[in-house]
Backbone and ligand atoms as CSV (ligand in chain L), in Angstrom:
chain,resi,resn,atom,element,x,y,z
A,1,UNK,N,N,-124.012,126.251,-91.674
A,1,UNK,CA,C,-125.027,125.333,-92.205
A,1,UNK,C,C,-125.496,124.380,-91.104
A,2,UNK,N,N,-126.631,123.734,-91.201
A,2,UNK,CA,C,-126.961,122.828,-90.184
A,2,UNK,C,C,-127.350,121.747,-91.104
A,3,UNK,N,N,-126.657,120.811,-89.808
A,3,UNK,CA,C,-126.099,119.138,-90.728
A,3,UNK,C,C,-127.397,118.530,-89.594
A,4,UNK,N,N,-127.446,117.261,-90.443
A,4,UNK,CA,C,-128.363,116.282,-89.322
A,4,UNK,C,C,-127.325,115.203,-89.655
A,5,UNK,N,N,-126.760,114.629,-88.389
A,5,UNK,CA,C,-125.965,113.368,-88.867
A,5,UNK,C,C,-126.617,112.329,-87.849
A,6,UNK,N,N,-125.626,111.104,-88.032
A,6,UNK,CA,C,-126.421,110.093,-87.292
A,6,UNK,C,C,-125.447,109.883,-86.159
A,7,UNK,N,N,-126.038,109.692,-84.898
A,7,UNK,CA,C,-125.918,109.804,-83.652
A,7,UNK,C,C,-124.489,108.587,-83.087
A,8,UNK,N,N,-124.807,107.620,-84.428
A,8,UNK,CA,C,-123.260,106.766,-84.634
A,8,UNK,C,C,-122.253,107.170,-84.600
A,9,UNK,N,N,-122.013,107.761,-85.760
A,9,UNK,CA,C,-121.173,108.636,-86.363
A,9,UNK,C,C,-120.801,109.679,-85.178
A,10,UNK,N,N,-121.445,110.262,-84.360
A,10,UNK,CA,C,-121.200,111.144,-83.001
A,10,UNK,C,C,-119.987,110.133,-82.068
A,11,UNK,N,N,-120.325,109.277,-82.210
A,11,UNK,CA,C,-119.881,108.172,-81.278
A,11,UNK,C,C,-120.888,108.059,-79.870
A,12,UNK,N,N,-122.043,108.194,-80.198
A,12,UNK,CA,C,-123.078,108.173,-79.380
A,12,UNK,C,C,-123.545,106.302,-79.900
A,13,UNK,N,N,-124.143,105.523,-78.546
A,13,UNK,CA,C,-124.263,104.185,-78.370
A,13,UNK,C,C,-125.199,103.901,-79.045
A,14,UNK,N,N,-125.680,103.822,-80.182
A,14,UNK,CA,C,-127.334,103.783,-79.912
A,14,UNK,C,C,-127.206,102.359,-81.182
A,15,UNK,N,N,-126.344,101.920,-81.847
A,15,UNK,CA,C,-126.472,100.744,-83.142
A,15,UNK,C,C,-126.638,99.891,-82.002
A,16,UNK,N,N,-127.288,98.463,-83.325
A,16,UNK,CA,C,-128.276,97.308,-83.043
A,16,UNK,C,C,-127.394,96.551,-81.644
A,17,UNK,N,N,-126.147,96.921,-81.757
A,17,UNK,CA,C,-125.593,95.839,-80.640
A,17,UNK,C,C,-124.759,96.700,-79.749
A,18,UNK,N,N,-125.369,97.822,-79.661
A,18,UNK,CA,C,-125.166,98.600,-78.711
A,18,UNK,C,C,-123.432,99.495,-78.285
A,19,UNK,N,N,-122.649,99.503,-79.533
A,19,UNK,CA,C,-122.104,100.633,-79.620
A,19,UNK,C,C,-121.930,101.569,-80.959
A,20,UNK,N,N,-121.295,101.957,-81.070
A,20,UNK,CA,C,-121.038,103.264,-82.029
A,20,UNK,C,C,-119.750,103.150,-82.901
A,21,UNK,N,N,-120.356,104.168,-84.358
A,21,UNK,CA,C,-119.043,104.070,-85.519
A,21,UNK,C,C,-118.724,105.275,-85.460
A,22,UNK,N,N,-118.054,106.015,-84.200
A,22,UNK,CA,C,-117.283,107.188,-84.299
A,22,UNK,C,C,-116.764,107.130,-85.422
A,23,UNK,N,N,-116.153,108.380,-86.183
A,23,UNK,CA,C,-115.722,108.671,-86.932
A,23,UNK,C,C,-114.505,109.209,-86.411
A,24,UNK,N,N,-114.543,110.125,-85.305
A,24,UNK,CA,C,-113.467,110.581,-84.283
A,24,UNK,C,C,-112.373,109.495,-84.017
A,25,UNK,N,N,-112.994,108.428,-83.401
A,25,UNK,CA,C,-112.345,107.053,-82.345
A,25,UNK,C,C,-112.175,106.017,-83.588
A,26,UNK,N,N,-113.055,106.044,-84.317
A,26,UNK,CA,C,-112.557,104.501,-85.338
A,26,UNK,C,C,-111.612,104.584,-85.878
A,27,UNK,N,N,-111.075,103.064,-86.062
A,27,UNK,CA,C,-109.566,102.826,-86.466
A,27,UNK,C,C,-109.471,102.953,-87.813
A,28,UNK,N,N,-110.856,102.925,-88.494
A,28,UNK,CA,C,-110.729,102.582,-89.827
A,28,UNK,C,C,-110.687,103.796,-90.460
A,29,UNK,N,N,-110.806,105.037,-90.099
A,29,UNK,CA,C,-110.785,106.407,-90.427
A,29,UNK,C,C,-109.479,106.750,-90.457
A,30,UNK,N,N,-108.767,107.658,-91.300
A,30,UNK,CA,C,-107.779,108.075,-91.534
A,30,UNK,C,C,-107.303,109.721,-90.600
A,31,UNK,N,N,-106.355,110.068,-90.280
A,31,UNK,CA,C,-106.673,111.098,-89.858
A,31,UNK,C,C,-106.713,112.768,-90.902
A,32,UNK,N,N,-106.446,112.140,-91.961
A,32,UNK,CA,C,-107.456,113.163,-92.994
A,32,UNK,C,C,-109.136,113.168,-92.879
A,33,UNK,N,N,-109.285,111.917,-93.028
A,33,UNK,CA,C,-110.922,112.086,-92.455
A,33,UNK,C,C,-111.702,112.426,-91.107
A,34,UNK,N,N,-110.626,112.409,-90.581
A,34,UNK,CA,C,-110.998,112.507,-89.198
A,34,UNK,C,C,-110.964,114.162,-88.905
A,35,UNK,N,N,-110.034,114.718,-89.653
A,35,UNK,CA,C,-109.413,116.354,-89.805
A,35,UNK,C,C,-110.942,116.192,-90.223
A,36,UNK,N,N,-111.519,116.122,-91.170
A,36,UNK,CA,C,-112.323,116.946,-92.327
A,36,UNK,C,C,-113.156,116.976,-91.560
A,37,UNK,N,N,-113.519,115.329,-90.941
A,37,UNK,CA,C,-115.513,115.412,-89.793
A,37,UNK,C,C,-114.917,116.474,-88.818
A,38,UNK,N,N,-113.573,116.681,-88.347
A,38,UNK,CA,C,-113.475,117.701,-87.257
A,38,UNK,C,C,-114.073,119.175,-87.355
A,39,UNK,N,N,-113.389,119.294,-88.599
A,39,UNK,CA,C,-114.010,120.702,-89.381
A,39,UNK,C,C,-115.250,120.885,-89.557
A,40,UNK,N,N,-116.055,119.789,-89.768
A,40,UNK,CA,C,-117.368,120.307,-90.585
A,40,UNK,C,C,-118.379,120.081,-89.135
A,41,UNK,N,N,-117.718,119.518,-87.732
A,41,UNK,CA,C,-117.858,120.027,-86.710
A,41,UNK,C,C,-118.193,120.964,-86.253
A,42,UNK,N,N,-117.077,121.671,-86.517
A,42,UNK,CA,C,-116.804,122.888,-85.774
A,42,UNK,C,C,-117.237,124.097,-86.316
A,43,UNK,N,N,-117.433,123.640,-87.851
A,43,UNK,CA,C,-118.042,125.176,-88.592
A,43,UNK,C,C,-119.318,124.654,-89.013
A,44,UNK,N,N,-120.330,123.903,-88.385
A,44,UNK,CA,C,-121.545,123.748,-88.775
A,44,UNK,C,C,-122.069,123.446,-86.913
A,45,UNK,N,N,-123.414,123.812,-87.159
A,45,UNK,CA,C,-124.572,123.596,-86.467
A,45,UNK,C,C,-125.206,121.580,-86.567
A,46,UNK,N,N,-125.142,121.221,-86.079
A,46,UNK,CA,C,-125.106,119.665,-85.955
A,46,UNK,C,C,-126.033,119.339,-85.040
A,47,UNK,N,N,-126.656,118.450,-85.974
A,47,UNK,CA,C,-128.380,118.067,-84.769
A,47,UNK,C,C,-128.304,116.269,-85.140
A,48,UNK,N,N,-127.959,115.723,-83.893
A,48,UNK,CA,C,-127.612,114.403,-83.747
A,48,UNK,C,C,-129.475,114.061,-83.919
A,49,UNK,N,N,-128.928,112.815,-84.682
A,49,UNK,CA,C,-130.268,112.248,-84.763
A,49,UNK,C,C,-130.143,110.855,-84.960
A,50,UNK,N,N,-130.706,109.164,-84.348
A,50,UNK,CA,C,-130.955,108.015,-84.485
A,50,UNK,C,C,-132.837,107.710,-84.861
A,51,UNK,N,N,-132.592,107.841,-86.113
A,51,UNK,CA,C,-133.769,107.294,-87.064
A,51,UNK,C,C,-134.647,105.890,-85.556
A,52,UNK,N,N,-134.042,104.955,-86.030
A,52,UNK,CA,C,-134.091,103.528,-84.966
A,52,UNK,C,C,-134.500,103.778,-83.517
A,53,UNK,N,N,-133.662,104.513,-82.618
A,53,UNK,CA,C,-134.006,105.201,-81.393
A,53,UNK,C,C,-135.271,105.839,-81.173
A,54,UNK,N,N,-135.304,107.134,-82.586
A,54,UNK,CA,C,-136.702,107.886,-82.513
A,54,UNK,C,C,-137.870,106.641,-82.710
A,55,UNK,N,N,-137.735,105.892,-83.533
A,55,UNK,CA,C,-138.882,105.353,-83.600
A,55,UNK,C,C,-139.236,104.246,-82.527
A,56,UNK,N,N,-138.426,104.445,-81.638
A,56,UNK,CA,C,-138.837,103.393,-80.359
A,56,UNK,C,C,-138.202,101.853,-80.129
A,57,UNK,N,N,-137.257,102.136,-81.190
A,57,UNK,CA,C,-136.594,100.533,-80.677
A,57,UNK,C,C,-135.812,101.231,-79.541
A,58,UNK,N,N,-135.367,99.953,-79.217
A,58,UNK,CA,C,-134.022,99.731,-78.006
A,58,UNK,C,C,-132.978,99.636,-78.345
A,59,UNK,N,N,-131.971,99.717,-77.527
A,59,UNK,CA,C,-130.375,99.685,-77.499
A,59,UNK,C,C,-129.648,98.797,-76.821
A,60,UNK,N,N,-129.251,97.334,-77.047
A,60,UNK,CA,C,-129.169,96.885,-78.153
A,60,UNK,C,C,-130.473,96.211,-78.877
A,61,UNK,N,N,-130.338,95.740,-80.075
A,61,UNK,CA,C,-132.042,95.403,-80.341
A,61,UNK,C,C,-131.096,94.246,-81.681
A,62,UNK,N,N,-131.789,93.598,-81.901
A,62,UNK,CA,C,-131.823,92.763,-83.294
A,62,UNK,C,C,-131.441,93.248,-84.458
A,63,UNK,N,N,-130.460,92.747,-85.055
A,63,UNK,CA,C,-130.286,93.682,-86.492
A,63,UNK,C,C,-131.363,93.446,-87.412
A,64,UNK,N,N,-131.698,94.568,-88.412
A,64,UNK,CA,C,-132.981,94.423,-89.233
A,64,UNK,C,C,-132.387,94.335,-90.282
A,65,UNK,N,N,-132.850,94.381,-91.627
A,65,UNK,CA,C,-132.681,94.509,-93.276
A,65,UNK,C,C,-133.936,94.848,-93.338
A,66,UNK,N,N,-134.256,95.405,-94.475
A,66,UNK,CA,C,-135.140,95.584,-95.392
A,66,UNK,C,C,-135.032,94.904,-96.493
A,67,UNK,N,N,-136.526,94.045,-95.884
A,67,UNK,CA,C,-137.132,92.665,-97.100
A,67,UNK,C,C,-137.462,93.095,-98.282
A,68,UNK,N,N,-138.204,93.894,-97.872
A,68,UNK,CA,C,-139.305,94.659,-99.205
A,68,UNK,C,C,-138.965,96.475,-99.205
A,69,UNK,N,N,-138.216,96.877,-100.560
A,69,UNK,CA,C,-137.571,97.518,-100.606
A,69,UNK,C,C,-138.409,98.638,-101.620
A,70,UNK,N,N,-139.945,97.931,-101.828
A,70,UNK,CA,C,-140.589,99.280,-102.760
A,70,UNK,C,C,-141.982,99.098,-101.917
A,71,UNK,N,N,-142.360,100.125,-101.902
A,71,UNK,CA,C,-143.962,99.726,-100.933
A,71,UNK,C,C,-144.977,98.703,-101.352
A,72,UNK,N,N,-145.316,98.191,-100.138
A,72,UNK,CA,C,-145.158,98.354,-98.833
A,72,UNK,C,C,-143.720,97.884,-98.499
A,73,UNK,N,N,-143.171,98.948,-97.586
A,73,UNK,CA,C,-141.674,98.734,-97.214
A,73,UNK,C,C,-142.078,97.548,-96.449
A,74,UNK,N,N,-141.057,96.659,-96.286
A,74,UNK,CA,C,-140.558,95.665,-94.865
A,74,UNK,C,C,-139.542,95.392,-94.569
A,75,UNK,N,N,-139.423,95.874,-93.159
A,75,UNK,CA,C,-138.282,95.720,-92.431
A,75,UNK,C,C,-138.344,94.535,-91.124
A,76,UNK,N,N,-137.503,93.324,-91.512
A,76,UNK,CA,C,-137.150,92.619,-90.938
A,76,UNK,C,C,-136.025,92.479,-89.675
A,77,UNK,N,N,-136.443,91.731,-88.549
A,77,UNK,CA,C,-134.708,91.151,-87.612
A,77,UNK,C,C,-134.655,89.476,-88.052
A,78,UNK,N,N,-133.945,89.841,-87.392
A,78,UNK,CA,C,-133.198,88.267,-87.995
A,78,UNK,C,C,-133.591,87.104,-87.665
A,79,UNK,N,N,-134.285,87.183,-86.964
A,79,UNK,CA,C,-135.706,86.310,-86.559
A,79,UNK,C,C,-136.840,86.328,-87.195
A,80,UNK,N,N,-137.088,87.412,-87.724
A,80,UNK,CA,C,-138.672,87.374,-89.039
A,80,UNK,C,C,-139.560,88.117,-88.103
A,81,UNK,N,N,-139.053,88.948,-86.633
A,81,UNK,CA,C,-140.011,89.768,-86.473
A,81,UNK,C,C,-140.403,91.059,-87.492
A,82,UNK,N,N,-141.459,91.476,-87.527
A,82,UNK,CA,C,-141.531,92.969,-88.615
A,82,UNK,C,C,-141.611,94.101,-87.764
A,83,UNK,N,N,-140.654,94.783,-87.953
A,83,UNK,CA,C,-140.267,96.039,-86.951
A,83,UNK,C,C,-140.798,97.398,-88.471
A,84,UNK,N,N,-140.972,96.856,-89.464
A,84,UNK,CA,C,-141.115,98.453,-89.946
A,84,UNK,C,C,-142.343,99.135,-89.853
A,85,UNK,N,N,-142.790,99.512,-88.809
A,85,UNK,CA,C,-143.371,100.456,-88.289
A,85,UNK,C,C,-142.528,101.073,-87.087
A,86,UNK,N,N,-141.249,100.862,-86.196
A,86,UNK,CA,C,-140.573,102.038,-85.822
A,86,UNK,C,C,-139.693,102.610,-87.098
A,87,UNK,N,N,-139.243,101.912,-87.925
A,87,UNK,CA,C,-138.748,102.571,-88.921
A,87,UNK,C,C,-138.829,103.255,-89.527
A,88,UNK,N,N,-140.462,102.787,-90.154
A,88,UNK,CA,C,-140.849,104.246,-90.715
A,88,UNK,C,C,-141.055,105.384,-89.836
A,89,UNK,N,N,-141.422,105.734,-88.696
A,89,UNK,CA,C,-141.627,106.315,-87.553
A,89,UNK,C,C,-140.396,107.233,-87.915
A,90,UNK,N,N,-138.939,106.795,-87.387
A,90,UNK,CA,C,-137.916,106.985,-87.313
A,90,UNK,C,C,-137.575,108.305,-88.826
A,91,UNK,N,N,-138.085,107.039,-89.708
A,91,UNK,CA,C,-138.000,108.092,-90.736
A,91,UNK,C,C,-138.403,109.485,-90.765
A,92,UNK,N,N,-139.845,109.460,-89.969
A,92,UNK,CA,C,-140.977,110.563,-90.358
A,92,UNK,C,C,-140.559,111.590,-89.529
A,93,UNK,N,N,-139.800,110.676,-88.263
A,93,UNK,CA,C,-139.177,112.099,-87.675
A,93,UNK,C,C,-138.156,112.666,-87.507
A,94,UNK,N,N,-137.378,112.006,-88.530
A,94,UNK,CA,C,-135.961,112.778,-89.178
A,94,UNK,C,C,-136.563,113.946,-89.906
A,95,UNK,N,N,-137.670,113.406,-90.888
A,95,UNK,CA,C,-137.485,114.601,-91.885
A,95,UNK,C,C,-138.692,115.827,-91.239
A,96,UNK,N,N,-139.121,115.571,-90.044
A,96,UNK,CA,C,-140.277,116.725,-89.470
A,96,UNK,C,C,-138.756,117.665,-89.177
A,97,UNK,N,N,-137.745,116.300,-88.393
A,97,UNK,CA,C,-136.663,117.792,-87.644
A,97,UNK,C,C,-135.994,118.249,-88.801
A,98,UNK,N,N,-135.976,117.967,-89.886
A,98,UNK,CA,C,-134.857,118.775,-90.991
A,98,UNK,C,C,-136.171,119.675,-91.458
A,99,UNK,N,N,-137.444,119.546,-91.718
A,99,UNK,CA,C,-138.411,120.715,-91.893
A,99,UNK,C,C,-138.787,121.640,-91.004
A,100,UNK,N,N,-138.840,121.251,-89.325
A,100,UNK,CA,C,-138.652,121.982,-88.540
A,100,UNK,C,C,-137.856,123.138,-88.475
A,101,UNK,N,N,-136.552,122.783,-88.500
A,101,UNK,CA,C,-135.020,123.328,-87.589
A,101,UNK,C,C,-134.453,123.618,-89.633
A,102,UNK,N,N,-135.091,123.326,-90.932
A,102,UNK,CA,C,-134.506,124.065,-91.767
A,102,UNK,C,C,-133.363,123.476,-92.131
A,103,UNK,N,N,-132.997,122.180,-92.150
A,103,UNK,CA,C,-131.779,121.484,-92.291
A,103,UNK,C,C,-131.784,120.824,-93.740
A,104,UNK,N,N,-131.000,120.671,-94.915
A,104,UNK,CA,C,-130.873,120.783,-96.125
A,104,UNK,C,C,-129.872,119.936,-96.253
A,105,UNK,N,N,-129.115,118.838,-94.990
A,105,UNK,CA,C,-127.813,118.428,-95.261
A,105,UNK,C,C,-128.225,117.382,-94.758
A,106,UNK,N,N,-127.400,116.254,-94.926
A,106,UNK,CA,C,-127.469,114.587,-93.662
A,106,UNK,C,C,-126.014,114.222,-93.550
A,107,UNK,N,N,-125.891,114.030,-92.905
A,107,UNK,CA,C,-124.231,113.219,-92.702
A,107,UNK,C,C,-124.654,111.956,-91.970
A,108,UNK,N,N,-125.222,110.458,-92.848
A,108,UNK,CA,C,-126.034,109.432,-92.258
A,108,UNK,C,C,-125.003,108.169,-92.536
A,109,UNK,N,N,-124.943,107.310,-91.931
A,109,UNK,CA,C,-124.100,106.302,-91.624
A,109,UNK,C,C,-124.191,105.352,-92.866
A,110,UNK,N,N,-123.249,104.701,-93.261
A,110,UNK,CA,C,-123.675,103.608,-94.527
A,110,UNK,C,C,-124.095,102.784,-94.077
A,111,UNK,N,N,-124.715,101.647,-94.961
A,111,UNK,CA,C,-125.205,100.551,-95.253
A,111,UNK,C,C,-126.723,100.019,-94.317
A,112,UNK,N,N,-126.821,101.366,-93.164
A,112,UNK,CA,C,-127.895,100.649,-92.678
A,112,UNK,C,C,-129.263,100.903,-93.048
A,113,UNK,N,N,-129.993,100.081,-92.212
A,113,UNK,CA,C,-131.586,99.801,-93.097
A,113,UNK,C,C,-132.005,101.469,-92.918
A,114,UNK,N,N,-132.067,102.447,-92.137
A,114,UNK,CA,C,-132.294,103.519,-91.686
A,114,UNK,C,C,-131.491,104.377,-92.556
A,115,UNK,N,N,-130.108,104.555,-92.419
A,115,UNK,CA,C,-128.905,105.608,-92.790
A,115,UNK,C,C,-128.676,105.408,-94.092
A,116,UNK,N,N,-128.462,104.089,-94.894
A,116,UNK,CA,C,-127.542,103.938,-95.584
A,116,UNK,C,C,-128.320,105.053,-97.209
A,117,UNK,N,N,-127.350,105.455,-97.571
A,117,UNK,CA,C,-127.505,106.557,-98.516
A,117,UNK,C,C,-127.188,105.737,-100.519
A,118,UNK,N,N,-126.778,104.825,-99.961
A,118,UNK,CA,C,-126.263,104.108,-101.643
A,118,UNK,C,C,-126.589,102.735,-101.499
A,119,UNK,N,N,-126.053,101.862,-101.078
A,119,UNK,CA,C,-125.970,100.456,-100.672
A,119,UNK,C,C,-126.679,100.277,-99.501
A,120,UNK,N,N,-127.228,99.053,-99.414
A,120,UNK,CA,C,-127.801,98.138,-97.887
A,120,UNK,C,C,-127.834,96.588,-98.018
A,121,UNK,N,N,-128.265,95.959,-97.077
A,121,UNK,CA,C,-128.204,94.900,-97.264
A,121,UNK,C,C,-129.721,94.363,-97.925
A,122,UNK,N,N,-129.341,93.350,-98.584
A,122,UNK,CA,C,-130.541,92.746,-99.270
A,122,UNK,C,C,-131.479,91.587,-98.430
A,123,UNK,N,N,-131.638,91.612,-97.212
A,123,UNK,CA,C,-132.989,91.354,-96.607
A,123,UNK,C,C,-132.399,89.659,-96.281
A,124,UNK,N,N,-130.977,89.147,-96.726
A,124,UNK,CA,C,-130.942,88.262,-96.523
A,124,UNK,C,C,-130.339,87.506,-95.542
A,125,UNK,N,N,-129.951,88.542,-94.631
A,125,UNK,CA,C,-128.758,88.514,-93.571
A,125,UNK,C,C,-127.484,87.563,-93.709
A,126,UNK,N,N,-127.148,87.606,-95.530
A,126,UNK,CA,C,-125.888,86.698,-95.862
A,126,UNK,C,C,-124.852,87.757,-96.181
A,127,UNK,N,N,-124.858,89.438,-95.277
A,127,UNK,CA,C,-123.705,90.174,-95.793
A,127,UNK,C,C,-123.796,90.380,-97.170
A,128,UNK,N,N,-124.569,90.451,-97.441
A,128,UNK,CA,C,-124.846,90.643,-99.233
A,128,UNK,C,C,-125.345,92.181,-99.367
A,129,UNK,N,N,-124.505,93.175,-100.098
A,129,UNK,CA,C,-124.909,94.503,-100.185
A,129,UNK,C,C,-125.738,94.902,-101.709
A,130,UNK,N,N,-126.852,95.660,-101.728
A,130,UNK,CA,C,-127.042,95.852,-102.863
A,130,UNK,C,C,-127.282,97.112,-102.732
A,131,UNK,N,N,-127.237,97.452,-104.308
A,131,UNK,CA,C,-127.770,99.362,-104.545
A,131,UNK,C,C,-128.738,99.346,-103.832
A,132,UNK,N,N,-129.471,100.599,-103.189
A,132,UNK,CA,C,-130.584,100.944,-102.136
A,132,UNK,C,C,-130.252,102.255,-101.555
A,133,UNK,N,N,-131.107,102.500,-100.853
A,133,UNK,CA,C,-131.234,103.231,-99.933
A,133,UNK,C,C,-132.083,102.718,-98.194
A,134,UNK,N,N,-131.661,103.334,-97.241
A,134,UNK,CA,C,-132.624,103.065,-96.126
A,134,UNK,C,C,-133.540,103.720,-95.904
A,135,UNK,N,N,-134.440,103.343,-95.400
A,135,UNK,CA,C,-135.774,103.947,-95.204
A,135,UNK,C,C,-135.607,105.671,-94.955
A,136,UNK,N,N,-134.809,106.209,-93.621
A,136,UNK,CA,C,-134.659,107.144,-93.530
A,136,UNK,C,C,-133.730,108.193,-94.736
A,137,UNK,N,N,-132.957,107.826,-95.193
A,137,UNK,CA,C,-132.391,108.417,-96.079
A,137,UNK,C,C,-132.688,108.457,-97.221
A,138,UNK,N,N,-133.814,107.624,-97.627
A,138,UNK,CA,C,-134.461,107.332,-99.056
A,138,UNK,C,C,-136.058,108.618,-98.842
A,139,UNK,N,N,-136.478,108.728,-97.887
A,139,UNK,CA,C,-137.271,109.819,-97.632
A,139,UNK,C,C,-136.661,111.174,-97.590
A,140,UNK,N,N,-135.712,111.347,-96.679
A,140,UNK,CA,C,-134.731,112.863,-96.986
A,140,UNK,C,C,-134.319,113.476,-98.264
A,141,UNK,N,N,-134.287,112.302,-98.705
A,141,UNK,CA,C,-133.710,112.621,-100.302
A,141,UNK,C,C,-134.395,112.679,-101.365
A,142,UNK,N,N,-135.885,112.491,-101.012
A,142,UNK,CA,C,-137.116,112.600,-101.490
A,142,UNK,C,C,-137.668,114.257,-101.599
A,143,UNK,N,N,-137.467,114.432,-100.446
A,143,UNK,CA,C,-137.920,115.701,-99.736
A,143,UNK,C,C,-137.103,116.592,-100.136
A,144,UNK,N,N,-135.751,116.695,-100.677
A,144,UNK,CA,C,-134.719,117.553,-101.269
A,144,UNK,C,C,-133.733,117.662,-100.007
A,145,UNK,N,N,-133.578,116.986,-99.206
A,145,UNK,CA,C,-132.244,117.319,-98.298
A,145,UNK,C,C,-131.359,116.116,-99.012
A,146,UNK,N,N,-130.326,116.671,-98.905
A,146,UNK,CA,C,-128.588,116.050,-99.575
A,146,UNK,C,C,-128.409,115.220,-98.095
A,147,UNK,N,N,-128.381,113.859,-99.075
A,147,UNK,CA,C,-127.661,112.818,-98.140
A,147,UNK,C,C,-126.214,112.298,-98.272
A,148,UNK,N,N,-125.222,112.256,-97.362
A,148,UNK,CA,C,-123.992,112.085,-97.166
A,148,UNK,C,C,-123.697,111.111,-96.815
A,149,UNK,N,N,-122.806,110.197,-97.110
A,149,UNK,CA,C,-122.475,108.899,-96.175
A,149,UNK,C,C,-120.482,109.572,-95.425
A,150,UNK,N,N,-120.268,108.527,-94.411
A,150,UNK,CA,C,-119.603,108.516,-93.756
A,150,UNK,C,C,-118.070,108.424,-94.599
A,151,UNK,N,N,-117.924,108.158,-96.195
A,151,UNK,CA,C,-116.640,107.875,-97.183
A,151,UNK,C,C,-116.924,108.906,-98.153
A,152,UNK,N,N,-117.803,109.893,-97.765
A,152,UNK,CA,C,-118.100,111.139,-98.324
A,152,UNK,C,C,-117.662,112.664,-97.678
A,153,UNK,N,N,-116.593,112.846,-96.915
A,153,UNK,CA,C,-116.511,113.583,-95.996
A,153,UNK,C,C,-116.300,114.633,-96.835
A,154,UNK,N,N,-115.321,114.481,-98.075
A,154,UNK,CA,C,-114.755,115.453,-98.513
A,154,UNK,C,C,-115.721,116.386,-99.719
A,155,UNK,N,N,-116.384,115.307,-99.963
A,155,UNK,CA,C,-117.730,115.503,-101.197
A,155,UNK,C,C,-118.865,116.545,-100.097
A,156,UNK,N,N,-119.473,116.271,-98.255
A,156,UNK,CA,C,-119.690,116.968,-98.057
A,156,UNK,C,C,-119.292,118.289,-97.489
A,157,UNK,N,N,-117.833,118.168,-96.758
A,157,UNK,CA,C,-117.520,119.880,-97.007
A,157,UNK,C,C,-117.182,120.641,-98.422
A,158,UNK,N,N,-117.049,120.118,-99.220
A,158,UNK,CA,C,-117.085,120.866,-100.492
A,158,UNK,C,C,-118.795,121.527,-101.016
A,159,UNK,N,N,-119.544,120.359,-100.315
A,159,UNK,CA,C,-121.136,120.708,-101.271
A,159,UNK,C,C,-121.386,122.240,-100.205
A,160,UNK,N,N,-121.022,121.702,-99.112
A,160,UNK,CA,C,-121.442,122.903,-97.507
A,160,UNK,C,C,-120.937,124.123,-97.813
A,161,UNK,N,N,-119.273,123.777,-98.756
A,161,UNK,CA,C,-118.227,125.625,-98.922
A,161,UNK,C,C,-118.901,125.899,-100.320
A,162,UNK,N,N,-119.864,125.233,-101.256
A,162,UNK,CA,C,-120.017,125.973,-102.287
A,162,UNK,C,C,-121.931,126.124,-102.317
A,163,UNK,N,N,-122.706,125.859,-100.533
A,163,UNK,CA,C,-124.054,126.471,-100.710
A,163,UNK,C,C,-124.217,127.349,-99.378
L,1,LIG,S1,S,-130.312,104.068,-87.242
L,1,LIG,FE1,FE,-128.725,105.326,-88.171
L,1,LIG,S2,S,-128.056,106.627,-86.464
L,1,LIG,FE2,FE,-129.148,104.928,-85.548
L,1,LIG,S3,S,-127.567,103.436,-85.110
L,1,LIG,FE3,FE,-128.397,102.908,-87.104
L,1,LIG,S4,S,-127.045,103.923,-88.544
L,1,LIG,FE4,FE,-126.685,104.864,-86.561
């Protein structure tokens, strides 16, 4: 199967303050979870992708939220610049490469304005999580590709061994 995950999760540098939530290397991962991302490694086709990156921010850059969470989207930094136009960007070209390259899966990072698949933050930068989705993962999942978060490992090799 071919997964699109997020380039975090790789342990590739690319979050707002310039490192990465391996899943491999983080402490907070168990090494059952760490077994399972190994596996779904090694028996899948994996196309690293940073939503944020594609759309032209930088590394490190300002953390954002999303203000306005039904259209017109807005995506805020923590300063009140409006960055959502790389975002949406970011978005548009996640889901060209999962229509491109035929990809039906996400393995996308939680809680962020881009990745997060259930929860995000509520635009207020007080650590406050609410139900949501991020821009990029709220479009994938639009489009019919299955979005995964990072406390889902086992939910996605099971969905991967039974399509
Ligand atoms: S946009 Fe997604 S892939 Fe990029 S750093 Fe943020 S969570 Fe990771």
């Amino acid at each position: 199967m071919k997964v699109l995950v997020s380039s975090c999760l790789l342990g590739e540098d690319v979050r707002f303050d310039g490192n990465n939530s391996s899943i491999a290397m983080g402490s907070s991962f168990t090494f059952a979870q760490k077994e399972t991302f190994m596996d779904i490694l090694c028996d899948n086709e994996i196309f690293s992708f940073c939503p944020e990156v594609s759309g032209g921010l930088g590394t490190p850059r300002l953390p954002a939220e999303i203000v306005s969470a039904v259209k017109p989207f807005k995506v805020e930094t923590n300063n009140e610049e409006d960055v959502t136009i790389p975002f949406l960007i970011g978005a548009k070209n996640a889901l060209e490469m999962c229509l491109n390259d035929d990809i039906k899966i996400a393995l996308l990072k939680s809680k962020s304005p881009s990745c997060g698949n259930i929860k995000i933050y509520d635009g207020t930068f007080s650590n406050t999580l609410v139900e949501g989705q991020g821009l990029t993962a709220k479009l994938l999942d639009e489009n019919g590709i299955k979005v995964f978060n990072e406390t889902q490992l086992e939910e996605l090799k099971e969905f991967i061994e039974n399509n």
